[in-house]
C-alpha positions, -999 to 999 in steps of 0.1 A, spaced: -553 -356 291 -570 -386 304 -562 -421 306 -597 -421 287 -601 -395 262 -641 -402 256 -655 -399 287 -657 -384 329 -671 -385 357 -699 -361 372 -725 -353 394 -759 -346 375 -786 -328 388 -817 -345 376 -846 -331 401 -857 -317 429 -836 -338 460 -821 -361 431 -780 -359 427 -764 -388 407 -730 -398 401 -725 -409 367 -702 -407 334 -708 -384 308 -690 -374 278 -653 -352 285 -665 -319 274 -664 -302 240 -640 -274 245 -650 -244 217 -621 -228 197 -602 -210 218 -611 -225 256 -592 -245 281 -602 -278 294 -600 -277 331 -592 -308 355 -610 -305 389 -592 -305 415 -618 -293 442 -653 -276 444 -668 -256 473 -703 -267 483 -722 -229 490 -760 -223 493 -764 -220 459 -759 -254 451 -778 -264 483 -812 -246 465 -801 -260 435 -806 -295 449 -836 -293 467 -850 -276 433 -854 -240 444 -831 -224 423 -852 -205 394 -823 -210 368 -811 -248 371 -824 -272 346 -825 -306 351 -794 -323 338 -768 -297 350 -739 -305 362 -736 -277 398 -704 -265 410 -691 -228 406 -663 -226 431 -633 -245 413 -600 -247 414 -584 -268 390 -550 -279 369 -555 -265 334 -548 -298 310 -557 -279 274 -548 -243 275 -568 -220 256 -557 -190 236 -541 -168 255 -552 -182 289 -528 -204 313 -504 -229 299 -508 -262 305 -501 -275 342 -511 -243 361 -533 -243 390 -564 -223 382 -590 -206 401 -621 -202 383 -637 -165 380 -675 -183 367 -696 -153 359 -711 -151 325 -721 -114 313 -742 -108 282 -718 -79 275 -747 -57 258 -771 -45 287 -765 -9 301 -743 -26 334 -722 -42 311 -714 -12 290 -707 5 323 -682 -16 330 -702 -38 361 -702 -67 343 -712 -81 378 -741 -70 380 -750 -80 343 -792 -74 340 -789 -113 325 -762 -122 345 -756 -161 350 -726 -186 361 -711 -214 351 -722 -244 373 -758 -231 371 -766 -220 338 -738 -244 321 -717 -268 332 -700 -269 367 -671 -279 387 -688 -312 401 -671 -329 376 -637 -344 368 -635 -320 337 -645 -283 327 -642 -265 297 -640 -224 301 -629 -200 287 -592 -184 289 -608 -152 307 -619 -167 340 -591 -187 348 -565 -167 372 -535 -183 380 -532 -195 419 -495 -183 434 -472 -214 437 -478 -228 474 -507 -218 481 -526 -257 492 -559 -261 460 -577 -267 491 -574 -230 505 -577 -218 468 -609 -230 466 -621 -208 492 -611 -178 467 -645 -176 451 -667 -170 482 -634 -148 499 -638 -123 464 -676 -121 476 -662 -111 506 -638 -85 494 -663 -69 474 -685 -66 501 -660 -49 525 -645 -28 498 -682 -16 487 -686 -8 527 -653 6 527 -647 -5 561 -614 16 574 -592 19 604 -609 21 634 -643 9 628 -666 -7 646 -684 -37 624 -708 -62 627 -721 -89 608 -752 -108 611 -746 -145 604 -712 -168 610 -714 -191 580 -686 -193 553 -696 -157 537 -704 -140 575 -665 -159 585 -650 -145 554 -668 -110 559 -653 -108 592 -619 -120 583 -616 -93 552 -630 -63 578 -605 -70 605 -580 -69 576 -592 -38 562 -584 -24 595 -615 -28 619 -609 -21 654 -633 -48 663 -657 -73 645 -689 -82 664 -708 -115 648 -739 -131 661 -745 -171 648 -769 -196 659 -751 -224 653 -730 -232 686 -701 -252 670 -698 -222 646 -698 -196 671 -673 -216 688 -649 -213 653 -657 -175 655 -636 -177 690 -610 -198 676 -607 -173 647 -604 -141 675 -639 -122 666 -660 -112 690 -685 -136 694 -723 -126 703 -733 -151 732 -766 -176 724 -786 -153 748 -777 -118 735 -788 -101 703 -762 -84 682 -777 -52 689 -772 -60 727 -733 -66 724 -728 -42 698 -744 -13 717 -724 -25 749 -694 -22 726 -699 13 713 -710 30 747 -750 26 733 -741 45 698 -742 14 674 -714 -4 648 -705 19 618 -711 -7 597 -736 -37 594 -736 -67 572 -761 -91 566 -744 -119 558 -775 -143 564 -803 -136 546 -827 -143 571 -858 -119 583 -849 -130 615 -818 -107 616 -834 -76 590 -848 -60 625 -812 -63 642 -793 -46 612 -809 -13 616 -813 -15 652 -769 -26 657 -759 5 633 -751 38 646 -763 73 631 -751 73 600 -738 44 591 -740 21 566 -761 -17 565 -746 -36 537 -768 -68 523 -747 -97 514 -768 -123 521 -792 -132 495 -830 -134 507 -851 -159 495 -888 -137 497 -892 -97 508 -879 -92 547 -893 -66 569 -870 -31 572 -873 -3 596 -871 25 570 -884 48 599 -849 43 614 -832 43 580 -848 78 578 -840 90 615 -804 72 614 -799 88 583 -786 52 573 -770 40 539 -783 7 527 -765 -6 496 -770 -45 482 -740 -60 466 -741 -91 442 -711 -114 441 -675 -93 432 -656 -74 403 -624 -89 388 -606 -71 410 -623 -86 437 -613 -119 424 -573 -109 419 -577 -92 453 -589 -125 469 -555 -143 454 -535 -116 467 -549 -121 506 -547 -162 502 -511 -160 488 -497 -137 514 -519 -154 544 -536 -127 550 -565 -142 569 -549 -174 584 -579 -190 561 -557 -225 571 -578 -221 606 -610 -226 588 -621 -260 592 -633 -276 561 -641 -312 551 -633 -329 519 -658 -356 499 -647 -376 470 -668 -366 442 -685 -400 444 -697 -394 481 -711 -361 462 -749 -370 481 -728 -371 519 -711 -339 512 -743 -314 509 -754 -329 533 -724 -320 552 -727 -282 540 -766 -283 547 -758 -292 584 -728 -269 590 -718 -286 622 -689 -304 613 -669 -276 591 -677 -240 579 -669 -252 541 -675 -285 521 -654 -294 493 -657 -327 467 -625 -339 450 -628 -353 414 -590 -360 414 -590 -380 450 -603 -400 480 -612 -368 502 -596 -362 534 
């Protein structure tokens, strides 16, 4: 427990463009939960809307954070002793609606997440229950383990594609979901992984991490159909939620293929259903990941699957909280931000 039992640091989300660092009560852990010490928490566009007071859900007061690893210091029943490093599944699922009886508790019709819709992992302390915490593999570095949450996003996304040996695949947008995308697809066997990014410095990372890179000057369609002798990828992801790219993801995919949407947009996009029709195309949405997703994400970051070590990332101290969206708003200096409750940063 802590050295003070009453009380911990957090970061509070009081209104729009207004994050404070402050103490707060340790939290009430209900019959049965575990109290969770922070170790780190991924910064991800969530929590970016969240800040500027765009998110529909957050409520002023919340404490933001969903991708957490942590050191569980109260177990809870039936959950991970005491000491084990935890990676937090934070998806909340009404259990009643027709997904939930279905068994896609994922895709809950009220589904909602812990550092949104209650306390988060921008905190030194969290209290959840036994059933999202999954044990990280001894030697695998917190640091890496906190990438786990947006990799299972990843994983679900590829599996849902089901991207296969030999296929040609390209992704629209090289931020920390696009990278990950990438990663889990040349994993799952893809002969080559075309991404097209903006950002310079990221594209740049994309090289370093041995995808094919789509030059500042080229569309992805461009390099894609040079790739494929002019017949297109066999799968497309949007991993950027832009309407900039919504043209490009019809256009890059071959006759029937398959566009995948990862990326959330914020407002309607344009579509080219006309080539949807012609292409005979499947377009299929997918919404965060499955359990399995999540235990499949372990699997890959304890065996080193990816290499995710080659991912650069920054580290804030939770009371630099302010410097480190900041940091994950401007992208240029590492594809993910973390904030440490438990340390200095590095």
């Amino acid at each position: 427990m802590p050295s003070n039992p009453t009380t911990m640091t957090a970061a509070v989300w009081d209104a729009a463009d207004t994050l404070s660092v402050r103490d707060l009560p340790l939290p009430q852990v209900p019959p049965g939960w575990a109290l969770v010490r922070v170790l780190y928490n991924g910064i991800c566009g969530t929590d970016l809307a969240i800040v500027h007071g765009a998110h529909p859900r957050a409520a002023a007061g919340l404490v933001p954070g969903h991708e957490i690893v942590g050191t569980v210091v109260a177990p809870g029943h039936g959950g991970p002793d005491a000491g084990t490093t935890v990676v937090v599944e934070p998806l909340i699922s009404c259990g009643d609606c027709r997904a939930c009886r279905d068994g896609a508790t994922h895709v809950c019709r009220d589904l909602q997440l812990y550092g949104i819709d209650a306390p988060g992992g921008l905190a030194e302390y969290v209290a959840l229950p036994p059933a999202v915490l999954h044990r990280l593999p001894d030697g695998v570095d917190p640091r890496v383990g906190a990438l786990v949450e947006p990799l299972a996003v990843a994983v679900h996304a590829v599996s849902t594609a089901r991207v296969g040996a030999g296929d040609v695949v390209a992704v629209a947008g090289g931020g920390p979901i696009g990278v990950l995308t990438a990663l889990v697809a040349r994993h799952a066997g893809a002969a080559r992984v075309i991404v097209s990014e903006p950002s310079a410095w990221r594209r740049g990372v994309l090289e370093d991490l041995g995808l094919t890179v789509v030059p500042g000057d080229r569309t992805l369609t461009d390099v894609v159909l040079e790739h494929t002798g002019g017949e297109g990828a066999d799968i497309t992801f949007d991993a950027a939620g832009h309407p900039a790219v919504t043209p490009e993801l019809t256009a890059a995919t071959r006759v029937l293929g398959s566009v995948v949407v990862v990326g959330v947009h914020k407002a309607p996009a344009p579509v080219d259903l006309r080539a949807v029709c012609f292409k005979e195309l499947s377009v299929r949405g997918v919404r965060v990941y499955t359990r399995a997703d999540v235990v499949r994400a372990i699997e890959l970051v304890a065996a080193d699957a990816l290499g995710l070590d080659r991912v650069p990332v920054q580290v804030f101290p939770l009371a630099e909280v302010s410097a480190a969206v900041a940091a994950a708003a401007d992208g240029g200096a590492a594809l993910k931000v973390l904030v440490t409750p438990a340390g200095d940063g590095a």
